[in-house]
KOLKESE-149917 format. One record per residue (C-alpha): residue number from 1; x negated, y negated, z; residue in three letters. Coordinates in steps of 0.5 Angstrom, whole numbers. Layout:
BEGIN
+-----+-------+-------+-------+-----+
!   k !    c1 !    c2 !    c3 !   r !
+-----+-------+-------+-------+-----+
! NUM !     X !     Y !     Z ! ala !
...
+-----+-------+-------+-------+-----+
! end
This chain:
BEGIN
+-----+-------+-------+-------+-----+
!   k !    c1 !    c2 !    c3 !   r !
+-----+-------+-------+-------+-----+
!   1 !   -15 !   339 !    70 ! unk !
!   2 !   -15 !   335 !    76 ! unk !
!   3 !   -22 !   330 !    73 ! unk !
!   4 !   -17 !   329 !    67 ! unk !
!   5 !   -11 !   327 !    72 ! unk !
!   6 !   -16 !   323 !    76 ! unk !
!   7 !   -19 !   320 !    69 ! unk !
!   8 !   -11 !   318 !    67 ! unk !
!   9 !   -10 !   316 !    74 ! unk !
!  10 !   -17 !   311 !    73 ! unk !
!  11 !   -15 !   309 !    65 ! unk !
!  12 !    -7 !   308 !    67 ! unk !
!  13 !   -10 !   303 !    73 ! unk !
!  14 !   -14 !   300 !    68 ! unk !
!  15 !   -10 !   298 !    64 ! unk !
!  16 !    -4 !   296 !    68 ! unk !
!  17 !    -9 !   291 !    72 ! unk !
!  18 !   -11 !   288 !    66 ! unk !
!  19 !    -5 !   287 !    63 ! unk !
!  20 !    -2 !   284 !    70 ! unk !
!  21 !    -9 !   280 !    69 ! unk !
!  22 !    -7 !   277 !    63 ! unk !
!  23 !     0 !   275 !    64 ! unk !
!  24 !    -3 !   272 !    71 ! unk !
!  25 !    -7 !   268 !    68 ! unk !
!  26 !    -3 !   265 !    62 ! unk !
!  27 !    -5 !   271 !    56 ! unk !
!  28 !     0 !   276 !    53 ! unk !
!  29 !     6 !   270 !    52 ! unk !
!  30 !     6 !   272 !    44 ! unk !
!  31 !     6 !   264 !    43 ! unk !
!  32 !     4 !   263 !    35 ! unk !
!  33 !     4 !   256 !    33 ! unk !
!  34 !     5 !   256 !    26 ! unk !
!  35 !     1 !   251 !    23 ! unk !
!  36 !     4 !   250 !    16 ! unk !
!  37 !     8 !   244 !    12 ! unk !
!  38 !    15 !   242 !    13 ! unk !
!  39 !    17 !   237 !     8 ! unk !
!  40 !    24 !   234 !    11 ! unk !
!  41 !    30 !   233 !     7 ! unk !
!  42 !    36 !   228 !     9 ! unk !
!  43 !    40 !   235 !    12 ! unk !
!  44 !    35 !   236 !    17 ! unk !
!  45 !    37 !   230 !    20 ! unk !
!  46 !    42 !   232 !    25 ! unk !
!  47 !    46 !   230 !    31 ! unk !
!  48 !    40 !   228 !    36 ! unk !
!  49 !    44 !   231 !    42 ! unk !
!  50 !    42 !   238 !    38 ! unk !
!  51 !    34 !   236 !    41 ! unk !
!  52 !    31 !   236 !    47 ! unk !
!  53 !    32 !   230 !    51 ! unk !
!  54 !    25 !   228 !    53 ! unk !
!  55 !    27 !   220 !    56 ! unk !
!  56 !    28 !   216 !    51 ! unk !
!  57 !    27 !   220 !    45 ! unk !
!  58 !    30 !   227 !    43 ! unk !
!  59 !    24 !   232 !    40 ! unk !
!  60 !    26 !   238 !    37 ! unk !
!  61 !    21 !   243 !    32 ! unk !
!  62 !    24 !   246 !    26 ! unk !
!  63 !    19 !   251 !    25 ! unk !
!  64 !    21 !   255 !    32 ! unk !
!  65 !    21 !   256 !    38 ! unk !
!  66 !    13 !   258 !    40 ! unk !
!  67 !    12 !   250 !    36 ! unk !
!  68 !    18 !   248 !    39 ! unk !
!  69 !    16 !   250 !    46 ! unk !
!  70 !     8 !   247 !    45 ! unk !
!  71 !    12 !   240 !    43 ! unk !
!  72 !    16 !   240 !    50 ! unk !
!  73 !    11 !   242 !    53 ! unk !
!  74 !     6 !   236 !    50 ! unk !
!  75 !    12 !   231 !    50 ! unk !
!  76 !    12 !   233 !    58 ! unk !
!  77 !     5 !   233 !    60 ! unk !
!  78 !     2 !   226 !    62 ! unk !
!  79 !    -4 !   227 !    61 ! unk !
!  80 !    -2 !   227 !    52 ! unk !
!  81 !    -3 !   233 !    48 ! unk !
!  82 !    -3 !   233 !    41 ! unk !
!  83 !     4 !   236 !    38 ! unk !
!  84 !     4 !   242 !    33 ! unk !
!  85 !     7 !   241 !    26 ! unk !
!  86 !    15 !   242 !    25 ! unk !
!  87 !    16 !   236 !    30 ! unk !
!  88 !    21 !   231 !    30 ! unk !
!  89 !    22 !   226 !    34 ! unk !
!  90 !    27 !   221 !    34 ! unk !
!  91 !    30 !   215 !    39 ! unk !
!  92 !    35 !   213 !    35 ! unk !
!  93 !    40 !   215 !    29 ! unk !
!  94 !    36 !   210 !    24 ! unk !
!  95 !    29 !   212 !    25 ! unk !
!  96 !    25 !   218 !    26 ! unk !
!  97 !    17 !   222 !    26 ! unk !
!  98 !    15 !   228 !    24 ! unk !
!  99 !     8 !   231 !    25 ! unk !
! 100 !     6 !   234 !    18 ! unk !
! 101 !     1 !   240 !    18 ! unk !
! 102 !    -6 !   238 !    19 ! unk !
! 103 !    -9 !   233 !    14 ! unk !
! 104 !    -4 !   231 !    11 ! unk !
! 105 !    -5 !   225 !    13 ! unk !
! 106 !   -11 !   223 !    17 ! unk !
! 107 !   -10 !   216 !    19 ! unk !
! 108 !    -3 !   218 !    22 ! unk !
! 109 !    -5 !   223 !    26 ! unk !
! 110 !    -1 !   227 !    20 ! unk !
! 111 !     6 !   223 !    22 ! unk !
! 112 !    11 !   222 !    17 ! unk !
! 113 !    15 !   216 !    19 ! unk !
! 114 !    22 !   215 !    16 ! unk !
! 115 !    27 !   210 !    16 ! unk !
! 116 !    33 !   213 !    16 ! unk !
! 117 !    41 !   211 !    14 ! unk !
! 118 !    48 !   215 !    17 ! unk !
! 119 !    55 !   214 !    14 ! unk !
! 120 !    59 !   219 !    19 ! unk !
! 121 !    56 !   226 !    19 ! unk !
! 122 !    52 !   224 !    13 ! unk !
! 123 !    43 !   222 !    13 ! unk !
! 124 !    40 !   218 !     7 ! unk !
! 125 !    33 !   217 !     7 ! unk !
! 126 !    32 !   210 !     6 ! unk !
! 127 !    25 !   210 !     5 ! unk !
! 128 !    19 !   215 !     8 ! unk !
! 129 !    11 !   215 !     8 ! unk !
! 130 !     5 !   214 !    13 ! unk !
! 131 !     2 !   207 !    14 ! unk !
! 132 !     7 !   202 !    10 ! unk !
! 133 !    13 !   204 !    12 ! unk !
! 134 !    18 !   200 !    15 ! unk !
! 135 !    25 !   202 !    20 ! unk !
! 136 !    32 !   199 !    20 ! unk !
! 137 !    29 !   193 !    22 ! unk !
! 138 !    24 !   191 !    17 ! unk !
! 139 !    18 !   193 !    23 ! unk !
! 140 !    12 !   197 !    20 ! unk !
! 141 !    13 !   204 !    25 ! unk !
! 142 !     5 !   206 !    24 ! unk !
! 143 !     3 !   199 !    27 ! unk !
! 144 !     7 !   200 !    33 ! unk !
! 145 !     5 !   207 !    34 ! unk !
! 146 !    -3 !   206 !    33 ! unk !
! 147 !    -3 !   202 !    39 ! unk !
! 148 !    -1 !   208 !    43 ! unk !
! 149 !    -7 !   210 !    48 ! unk !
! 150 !   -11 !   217 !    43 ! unk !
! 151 !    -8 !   222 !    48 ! unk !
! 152 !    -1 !   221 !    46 ! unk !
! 153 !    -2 !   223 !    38 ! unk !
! 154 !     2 !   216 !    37 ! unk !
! 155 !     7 !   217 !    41 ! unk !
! 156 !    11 !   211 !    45 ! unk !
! 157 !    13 !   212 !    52 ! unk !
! 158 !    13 !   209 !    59 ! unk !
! 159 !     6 !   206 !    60 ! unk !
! 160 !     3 !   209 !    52 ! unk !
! 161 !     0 !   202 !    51 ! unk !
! 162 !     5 !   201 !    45 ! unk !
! 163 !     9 !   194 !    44 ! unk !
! 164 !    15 !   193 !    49 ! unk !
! 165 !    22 !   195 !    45 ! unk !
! 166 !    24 !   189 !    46 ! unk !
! 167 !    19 !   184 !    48 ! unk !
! 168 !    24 !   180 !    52 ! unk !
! 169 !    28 !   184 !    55 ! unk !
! 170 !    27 !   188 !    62 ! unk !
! 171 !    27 !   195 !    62 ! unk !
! 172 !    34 !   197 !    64 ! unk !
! 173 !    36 !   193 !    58 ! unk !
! 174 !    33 !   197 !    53 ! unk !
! 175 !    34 !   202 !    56 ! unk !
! 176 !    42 !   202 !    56 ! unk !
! 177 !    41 !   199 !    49 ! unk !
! 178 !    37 !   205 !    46 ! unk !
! 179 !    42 !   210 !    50 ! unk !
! 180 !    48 !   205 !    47 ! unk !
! 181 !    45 !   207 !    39 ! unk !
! 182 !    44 !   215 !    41 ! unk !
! 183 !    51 !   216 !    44 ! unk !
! 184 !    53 !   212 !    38 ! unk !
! 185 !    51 !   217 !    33 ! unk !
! 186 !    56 !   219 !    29 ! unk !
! 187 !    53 !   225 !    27 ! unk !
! 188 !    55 !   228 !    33 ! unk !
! 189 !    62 !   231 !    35 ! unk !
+-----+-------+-------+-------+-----+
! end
């Protein structure tokens, strides 16, 4: 009687350590990234204030929170990542990216871009696609966004190798004009 308490004693260690081990060593989170399509309708679009903040832009993922909590944490990381799919980035109400599901489109990194319309709570998807879409502004979204340094999957940011917003403006301008056009979104309450 005693060896088997002694050998349940050993085994119950074991297994305790090992699972302290592995928590303390970043395994057993459960994190699953879902790795399938999202095919974005104009519903989909929401008030940008419902996304994370991740100055300048909002990022939000719609195929849950293991995706979502990749996606900050790669938005966050200076050192880039790429972003799991379901991911929506938007700066402002008129424009968005969305990250398909792997293959979908190998020269964008498999984004979608999309130019986008609001008329009070309403989204319209003005036009959508990979390499040859264009914004609000008539600019091509894939030409800014491929000259974004390989480690940030095109994603612009500070100092992510892509064009300035607004070549003559300084920073603290641009700045309040992005925050302008996000406080401005009429889809938000």
């Amino acid at each position: 009687m005693a060896r088997g308490k002694e050998f349940f004693g050993f085994t119950g260690f074991l297994l305790l350590f090992s699972m302290v081990l592995g928590v303390g060593c970043g395994g057993g989170s459960g994190n699953t990234i879902i790795n399938q399509d999202v095919d974005m309708q104009a519903s989909d679009f929401e008030c940008l204030k419902n996304m994370d903040y991740i100055g300048p832009y909002y990022l939000t993922n719609k195929l849950g929170a293991d995706n979502l909590a990749e996606a900050l944490k790669v938005a966050k990381s200076s050192k880039g990542g790429t972003f799991p799919p379901g991911t929506v980035i938007q700066l402002i109400p008129l424009e968005a990216m969305v990250k398909r599901v792997e293959g979908w489109n190998p020269a964008t990194n498999d984004w979608e871009f999309f130019s986008l319309a609001v008329t009070g709570t309403t989204t319209t998807i003005k036009s959508r696609g990979a390499e040859y879409t264009k914004n609000f502004a008539g600019l091509n979204c894939f030409a800014c966004h491929s000259k974004a340094a390989p480690q940030f999957d095109l994603v612009c940011g500070d100092n992510h190798g892509c064009d300035p917003l607004l070549p003559t403006a300084d920073q603290t301008t641009t700045d309040q004009m992005i925050k302008g056009f996000q406080d401005a979104d009429p889809r938000c309450p």
